[in-house]
matplotlib code that plots the C-alpha trace (Angstrom):
import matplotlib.pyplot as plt

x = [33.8, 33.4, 30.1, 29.6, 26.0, 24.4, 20.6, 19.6, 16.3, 13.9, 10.7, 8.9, 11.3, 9.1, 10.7, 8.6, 9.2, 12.4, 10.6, 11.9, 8.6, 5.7, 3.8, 0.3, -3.0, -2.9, 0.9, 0.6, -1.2, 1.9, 4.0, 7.0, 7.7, 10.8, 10.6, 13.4, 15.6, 18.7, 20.5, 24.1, 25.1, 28.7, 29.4, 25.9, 24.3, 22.7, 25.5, 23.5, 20.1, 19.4, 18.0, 18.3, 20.5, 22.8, 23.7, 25.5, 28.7, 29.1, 31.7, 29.9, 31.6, 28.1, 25.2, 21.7, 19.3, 15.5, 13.7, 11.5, 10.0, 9.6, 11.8, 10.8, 12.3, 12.7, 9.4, 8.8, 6.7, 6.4, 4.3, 5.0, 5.1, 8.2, 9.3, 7.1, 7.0, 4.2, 1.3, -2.3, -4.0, -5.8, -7.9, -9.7, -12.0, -13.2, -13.9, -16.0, -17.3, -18.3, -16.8, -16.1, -12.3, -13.0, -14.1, -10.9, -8.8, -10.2, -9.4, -5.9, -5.8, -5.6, -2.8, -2.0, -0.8, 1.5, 2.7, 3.3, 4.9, 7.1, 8.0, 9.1, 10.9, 14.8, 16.5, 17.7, 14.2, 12.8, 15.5, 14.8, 11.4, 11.6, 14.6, 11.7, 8.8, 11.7, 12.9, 9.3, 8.8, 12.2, 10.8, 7.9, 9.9, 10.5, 14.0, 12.5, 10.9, 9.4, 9.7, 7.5, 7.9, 4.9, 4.6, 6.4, 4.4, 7.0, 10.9, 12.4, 10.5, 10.2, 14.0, 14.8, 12.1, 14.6, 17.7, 16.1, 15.4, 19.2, 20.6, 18.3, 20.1, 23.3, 22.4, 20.4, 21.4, 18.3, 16.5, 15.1, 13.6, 13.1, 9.8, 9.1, 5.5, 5.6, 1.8, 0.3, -2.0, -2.6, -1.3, -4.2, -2.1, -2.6, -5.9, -6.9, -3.8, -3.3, -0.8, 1.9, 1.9, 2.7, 5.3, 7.1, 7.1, 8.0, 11.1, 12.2, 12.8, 16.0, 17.5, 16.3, 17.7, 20.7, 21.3, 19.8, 17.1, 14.7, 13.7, 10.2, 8.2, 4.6, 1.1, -2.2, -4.5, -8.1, -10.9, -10.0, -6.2, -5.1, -7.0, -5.7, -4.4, -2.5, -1.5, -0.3, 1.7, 3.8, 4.5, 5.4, 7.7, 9.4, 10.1, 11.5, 13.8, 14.8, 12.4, 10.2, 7.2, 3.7, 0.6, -2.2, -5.3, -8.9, -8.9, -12.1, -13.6, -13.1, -11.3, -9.1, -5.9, -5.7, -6.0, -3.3, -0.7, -1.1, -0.4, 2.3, 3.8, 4.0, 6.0, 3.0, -1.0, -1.5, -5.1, -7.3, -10.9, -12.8, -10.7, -13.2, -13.2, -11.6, -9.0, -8.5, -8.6, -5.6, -3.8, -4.0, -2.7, 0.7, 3.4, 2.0, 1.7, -1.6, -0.7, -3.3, -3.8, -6.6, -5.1, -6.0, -9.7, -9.7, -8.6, -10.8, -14.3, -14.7, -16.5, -15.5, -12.2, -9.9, -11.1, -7.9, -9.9, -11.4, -8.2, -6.1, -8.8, -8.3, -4.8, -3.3, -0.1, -1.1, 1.2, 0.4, 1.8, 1.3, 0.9, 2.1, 1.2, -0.1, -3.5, -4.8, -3.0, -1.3, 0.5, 3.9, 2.9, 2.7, 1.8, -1.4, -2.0, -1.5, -4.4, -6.6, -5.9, -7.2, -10.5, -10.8, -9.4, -10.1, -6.7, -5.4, -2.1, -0.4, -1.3, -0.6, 3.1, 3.9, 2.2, 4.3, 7.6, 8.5, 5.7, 5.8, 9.8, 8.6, 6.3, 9.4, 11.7, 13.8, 12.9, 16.4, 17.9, 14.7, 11.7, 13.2, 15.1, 17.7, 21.6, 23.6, 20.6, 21.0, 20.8, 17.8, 15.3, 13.0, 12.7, 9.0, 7.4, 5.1, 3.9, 3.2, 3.2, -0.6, -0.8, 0.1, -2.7, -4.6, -3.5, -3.2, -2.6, 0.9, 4.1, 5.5, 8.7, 11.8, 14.7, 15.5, 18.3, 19.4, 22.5, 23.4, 23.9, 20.9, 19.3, 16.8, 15.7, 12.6, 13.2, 10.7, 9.7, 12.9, 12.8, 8.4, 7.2]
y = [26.2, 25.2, 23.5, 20.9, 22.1, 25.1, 25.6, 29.2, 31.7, 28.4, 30.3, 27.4, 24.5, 22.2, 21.4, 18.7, 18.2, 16.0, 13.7, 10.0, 8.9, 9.6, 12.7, 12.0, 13.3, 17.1, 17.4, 16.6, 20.3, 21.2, 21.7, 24.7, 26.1, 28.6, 31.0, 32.3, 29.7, 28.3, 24.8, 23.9, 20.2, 18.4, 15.1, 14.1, 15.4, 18.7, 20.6, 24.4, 25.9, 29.4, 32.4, 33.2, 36.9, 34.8, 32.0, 35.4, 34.9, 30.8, 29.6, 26.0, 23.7, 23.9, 26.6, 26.2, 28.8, 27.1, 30.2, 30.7, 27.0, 24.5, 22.0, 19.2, 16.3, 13.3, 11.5, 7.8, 5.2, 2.7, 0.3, -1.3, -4.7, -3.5, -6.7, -9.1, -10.8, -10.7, -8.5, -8.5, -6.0, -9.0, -8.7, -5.7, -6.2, -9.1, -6.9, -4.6, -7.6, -8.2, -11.2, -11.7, -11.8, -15.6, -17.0, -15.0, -16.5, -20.3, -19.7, -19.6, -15.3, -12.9, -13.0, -16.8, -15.4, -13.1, -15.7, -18.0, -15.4, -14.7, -17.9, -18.2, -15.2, -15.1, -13.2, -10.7, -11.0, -9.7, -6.6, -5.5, -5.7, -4.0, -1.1, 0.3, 0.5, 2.2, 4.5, 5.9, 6.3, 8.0, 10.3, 11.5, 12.3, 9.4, 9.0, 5.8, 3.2, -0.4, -3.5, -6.5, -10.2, -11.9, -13.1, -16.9, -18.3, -21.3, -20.9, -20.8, -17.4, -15.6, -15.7, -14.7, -11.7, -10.5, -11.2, -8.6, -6.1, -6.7, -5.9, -3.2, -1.6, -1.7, -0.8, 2.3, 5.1, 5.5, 3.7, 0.4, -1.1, -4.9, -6.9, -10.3, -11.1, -14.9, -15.3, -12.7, -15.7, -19.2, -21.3, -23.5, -27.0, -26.1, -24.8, -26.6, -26.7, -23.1, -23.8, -26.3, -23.5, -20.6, -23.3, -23.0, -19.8, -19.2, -21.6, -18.9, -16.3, -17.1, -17.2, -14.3, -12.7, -14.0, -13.1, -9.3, -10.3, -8.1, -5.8, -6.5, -9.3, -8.6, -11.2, -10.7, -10.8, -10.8, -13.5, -16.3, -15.7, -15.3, -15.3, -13.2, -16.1, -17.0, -13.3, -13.0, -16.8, -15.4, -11.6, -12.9, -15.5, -12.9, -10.9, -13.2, -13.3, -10.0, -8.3, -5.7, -6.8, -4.8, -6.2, -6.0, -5.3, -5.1, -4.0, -5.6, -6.8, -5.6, -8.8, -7.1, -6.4, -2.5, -4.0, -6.5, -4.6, -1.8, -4.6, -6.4, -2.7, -3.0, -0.2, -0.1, -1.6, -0.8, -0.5, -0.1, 0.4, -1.6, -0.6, -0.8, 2.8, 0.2, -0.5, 3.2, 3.6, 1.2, 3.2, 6.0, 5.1, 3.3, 4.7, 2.5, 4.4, 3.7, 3.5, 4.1, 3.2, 5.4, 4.5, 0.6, 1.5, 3.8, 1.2, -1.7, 1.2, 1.1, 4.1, 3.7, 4.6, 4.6, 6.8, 9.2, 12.0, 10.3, 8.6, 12.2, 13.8, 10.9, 11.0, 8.5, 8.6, 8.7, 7.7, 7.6, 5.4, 3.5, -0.2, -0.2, -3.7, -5.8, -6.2, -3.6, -0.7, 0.0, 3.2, 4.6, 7.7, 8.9, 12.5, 10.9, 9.0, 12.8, 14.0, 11.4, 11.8, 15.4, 14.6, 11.1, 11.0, 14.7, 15.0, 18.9, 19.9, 20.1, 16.4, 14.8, 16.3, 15.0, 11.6, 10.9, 12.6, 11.7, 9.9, 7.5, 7.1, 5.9, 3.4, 1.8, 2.4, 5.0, 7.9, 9.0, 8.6, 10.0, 12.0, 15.5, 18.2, 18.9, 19.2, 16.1, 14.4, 12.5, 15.1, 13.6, 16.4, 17.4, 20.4, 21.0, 23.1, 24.6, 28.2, 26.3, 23.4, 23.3, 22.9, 19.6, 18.0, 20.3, 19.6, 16.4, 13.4, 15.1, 15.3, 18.1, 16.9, 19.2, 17.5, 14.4, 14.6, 11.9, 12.0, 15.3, 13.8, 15.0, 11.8, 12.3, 16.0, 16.8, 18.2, 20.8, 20.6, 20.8, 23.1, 24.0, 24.7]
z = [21.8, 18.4, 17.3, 14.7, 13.9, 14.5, 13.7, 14.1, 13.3, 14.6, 14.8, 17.6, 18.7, 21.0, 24.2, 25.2, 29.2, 30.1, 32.9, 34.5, 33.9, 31.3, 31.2, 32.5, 32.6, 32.9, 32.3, 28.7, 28.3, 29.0, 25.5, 26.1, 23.0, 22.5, 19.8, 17.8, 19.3, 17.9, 18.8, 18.5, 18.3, 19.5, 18.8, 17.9, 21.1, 21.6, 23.2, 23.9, 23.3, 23.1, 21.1, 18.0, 18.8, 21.0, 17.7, 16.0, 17.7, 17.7, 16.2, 14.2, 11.1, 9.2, 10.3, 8.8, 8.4, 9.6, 8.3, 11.3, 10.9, 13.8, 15.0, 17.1, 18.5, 16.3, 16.6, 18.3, 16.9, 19.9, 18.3, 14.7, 12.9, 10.8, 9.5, 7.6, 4.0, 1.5, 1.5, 1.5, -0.7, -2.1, 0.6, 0.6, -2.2, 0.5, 3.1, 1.1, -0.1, 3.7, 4.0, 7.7, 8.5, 9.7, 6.5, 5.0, 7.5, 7.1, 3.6, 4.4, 4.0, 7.6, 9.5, 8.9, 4.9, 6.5, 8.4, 5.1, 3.4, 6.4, 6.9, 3.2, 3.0, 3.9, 6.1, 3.3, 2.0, 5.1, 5.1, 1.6, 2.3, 5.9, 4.8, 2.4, 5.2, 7.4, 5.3, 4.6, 8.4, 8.4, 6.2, 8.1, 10.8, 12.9, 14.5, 17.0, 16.6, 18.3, 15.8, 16.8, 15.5, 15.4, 12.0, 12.9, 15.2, 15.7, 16.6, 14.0, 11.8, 15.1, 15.5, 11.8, 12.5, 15.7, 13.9, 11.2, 13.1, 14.8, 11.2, 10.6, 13.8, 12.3, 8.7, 10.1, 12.9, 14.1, 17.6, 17.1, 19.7, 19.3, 20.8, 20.9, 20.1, 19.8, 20.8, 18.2, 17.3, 17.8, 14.9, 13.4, 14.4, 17.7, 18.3, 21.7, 23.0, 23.4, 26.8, 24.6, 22.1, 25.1, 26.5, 23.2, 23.1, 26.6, 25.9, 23.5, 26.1, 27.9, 24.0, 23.2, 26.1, 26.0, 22.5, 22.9, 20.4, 22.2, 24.7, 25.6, 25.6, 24.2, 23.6, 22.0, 25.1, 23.4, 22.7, 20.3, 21.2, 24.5, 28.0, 31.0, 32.8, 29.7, 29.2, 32.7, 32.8, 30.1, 30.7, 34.4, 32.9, 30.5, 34.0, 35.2, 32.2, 32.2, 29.6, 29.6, 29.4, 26.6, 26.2, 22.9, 25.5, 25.4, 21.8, 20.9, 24.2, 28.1, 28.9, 31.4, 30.0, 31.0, 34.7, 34.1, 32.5, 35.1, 37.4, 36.2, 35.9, 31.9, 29.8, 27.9, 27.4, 23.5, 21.8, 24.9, 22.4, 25.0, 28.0, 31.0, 33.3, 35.8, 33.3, 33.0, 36.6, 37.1, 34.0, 36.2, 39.4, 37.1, 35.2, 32.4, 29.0, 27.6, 23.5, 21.4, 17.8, 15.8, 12.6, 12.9, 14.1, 11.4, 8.5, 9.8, 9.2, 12.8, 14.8, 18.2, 19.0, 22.3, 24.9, 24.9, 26.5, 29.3, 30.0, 29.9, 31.8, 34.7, 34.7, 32.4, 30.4, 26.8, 23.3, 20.2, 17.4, 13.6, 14.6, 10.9, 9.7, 6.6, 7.8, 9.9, 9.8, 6.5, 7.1, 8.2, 8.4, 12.0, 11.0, 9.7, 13.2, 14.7, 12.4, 13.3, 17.4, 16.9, 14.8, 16.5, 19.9, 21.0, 21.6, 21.8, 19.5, 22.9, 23.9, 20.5, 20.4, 23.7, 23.0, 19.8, 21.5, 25.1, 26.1, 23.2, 24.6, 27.8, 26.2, 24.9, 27.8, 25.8, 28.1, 28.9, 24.9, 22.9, 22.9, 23.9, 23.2, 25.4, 26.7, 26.9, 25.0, 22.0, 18.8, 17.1, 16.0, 13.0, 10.9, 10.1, 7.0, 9.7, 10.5, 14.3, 16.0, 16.0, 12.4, 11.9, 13.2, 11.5, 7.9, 7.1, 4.7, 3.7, 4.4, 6.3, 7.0, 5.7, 7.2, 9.4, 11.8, 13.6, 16.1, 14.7, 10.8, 8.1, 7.4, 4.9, 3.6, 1.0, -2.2, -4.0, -7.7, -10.0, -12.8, -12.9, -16.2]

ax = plt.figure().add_subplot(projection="3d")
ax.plot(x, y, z, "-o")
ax.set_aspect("equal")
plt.show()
């Protein structure tokens, strides 16, 4: 057979464990690495894995040398806030200032700017703005990813947030994952009457749906947002509609959200700072993927972060990801959220691969298209300036990306310094 790709002299290509469901607890030690591998790719899949020796004699349109470097599966980012307008850089001087984020907020800044700008911006406004964010997590490796709206808070925005990310899947080749996060907050007009604005948004759903606007259905479950009654009303509703269902839980305070996602069965329970060991308990005994966020506790000065070792060490499924956004979490560099699970999170290089490879999948119900290396399986994969997997996490704050492949193509590739003096 003749290939249409053929990378050869790999010195570690991470295998992380095909699996229905996430990798949990102690299985996400588990990271096979095979060294002087080679990989061929047919009709953007991966079509035969192997060593190195055995590559001499395939027959391949275009072989590439790695150069005893790592290749990895393309990485997933199962929680981001990809498409929004404006931007809010205004506001840090104001939080070193120690203005509290309410007295920001009542003066019109927070998330309700974001929302303004959003609401402004048009559709090709929004894409412009969005291409430029994607392309950068592109770069550091990132081949999937989750885009939330959020940033409407009425019909009409959150629907031109969805139908962005809908053109962004056909302007790019790379997963998109589209979530509907109508109750991010509660719009000022209709503080009091928190249940009219969840009917609203609740009315949305069948559109959505019907459309293929999205594939989960998320909500901000915290204090001053959304109670767990309210949380639950709406994920059940979205059920019912045919979504998945993802829930912002317990980030500040132990409301209760680990339990309820877990319960409701939930592809994912994202943040989890204050998750309760009950919470964590309940994480354990589901297939939900706990997604945690160091990167936004990190930005906001915080010191306590999500208990990712107690919740490995109990047996929960762990992912990691960006939760790239305008006000908490400026960043769309994943690498850098690796970095910070190893310092922060106590999270070994083993665990942190696996958590932003096929367990971040799961977490976005893409278990079966991304997240792994293997035959018949979609040929997205990374080519890392790396002496070994474990030093990623190690070295951080740079890019150690070489090349991006995505469905067999080369979709973005770093260039050294031309011509040094």
């Amino acid at each position: 057979m003749s290939y249409d790709l053929l990378l050869y002299n790999i010195g570690q290509l991470i295998l992380p464990k095909s699996s229905e469901k996430p990798l949990k607890g102690k299985q996400m030690q588990e990271l096979p690495i095979r060294k002087n591998a080679a990989i061929a790719v047919k009709d953007g899949k991966i079509a035969w894995i192997g060593n190195s020796e055995e590559s001499d004699g395939v027959q391949a349109k275009k072989k590439v040398d790695v150069k005893n470097r790592v290749v990895s599966p393309g990485l997933v980012d199962p929680h981001t806030h990809l498409v929004f307008g404006g931007s809010r850089e205004n506001e840090l001087a104001l939080k070193q200032a120690g203005v509290p984020y309410l007295e920001i907020l009542a003066s019109g800044g927070g998330i309700l700017s974001t929302v303004e700008s959003t609401r402004k911006a048009t559709q090709e406004d929004l894409i412009e703005k969005a291409s430029f964010h994607l392309e950068r997590m592109i770069s550091y490796g990132v081949t999937t990813i989750e885009a939330k709206s959020g940033y409407g808070l009425e019909r009409d925005t959150e629907l031109k947030q969805l139908r962005v990310t809908q053109r962004l899947r056909e302007k790019y080749p790379i997963g998109i994952i589209s979530t509907f996060l109508g109750p991010h907050a509660i719009p000022s007009s209709y503080r009091g009457k928190e249940d009219i604005f969840l009917t609203e948004m609740v009315d949305m759903l069948e559109e959505i749906k019907a459309e293929g606007l999205a594939e989960f259905a998320d909500i901000f479950c915290e204090t001053g947002v959304f109670t767990i009654e309210q949380s639950r009303d709406f994920l059940q509703k979205a059920k019912e509609k045919g979504l998945g269902i993802k829930i912002h839980a317990d980030e500040i305070d132990s409301l209760g959200g680990t339990e309820l996602a877990a319960s409701l069965e939930a592809a994912s329970a994202d943040h989890l700072v204050a998750a309760s060991d009950n919470g964590i308990k309940a994480l354990s005994s589901s297939d939900t993927v706990a997604v945690l966020l160091p990167g936004t506790t990190f930005y906001l000065g915080k010191d306590t972060y999500a208990q990712a070792r107690k919740m490995i060490d109990e047996g929960v499924a762990v992912a990691l990801a960006t939760d790239f956004n305008p006000g908490s979490c400026v960043t769309e560099n994943l690498q850098l959220i690796m970095a910070l699970a190893g310092l922060k999170l106590q999270m070994t290089a083993e665990e942190i691969w696996n958590a932003v490879t096929v367990n971040a999948a799961h977490a976005i119900g893409q278990g079966r298209v991304a997240g792994t290396v293997e035959v018949g399986k979609q040929a997205d994969f990374v080519i890392w300036n790396l002496p070994n997997y474990q030093y990623l996490p190690y070295h951080f704050g740079v890019n150690h990306v070489s090349s991006v492949y995505c469905r067999g193509n080369k979709l973005w590739e770093s260039h050294g310094v031309e011509n040094p003096v």
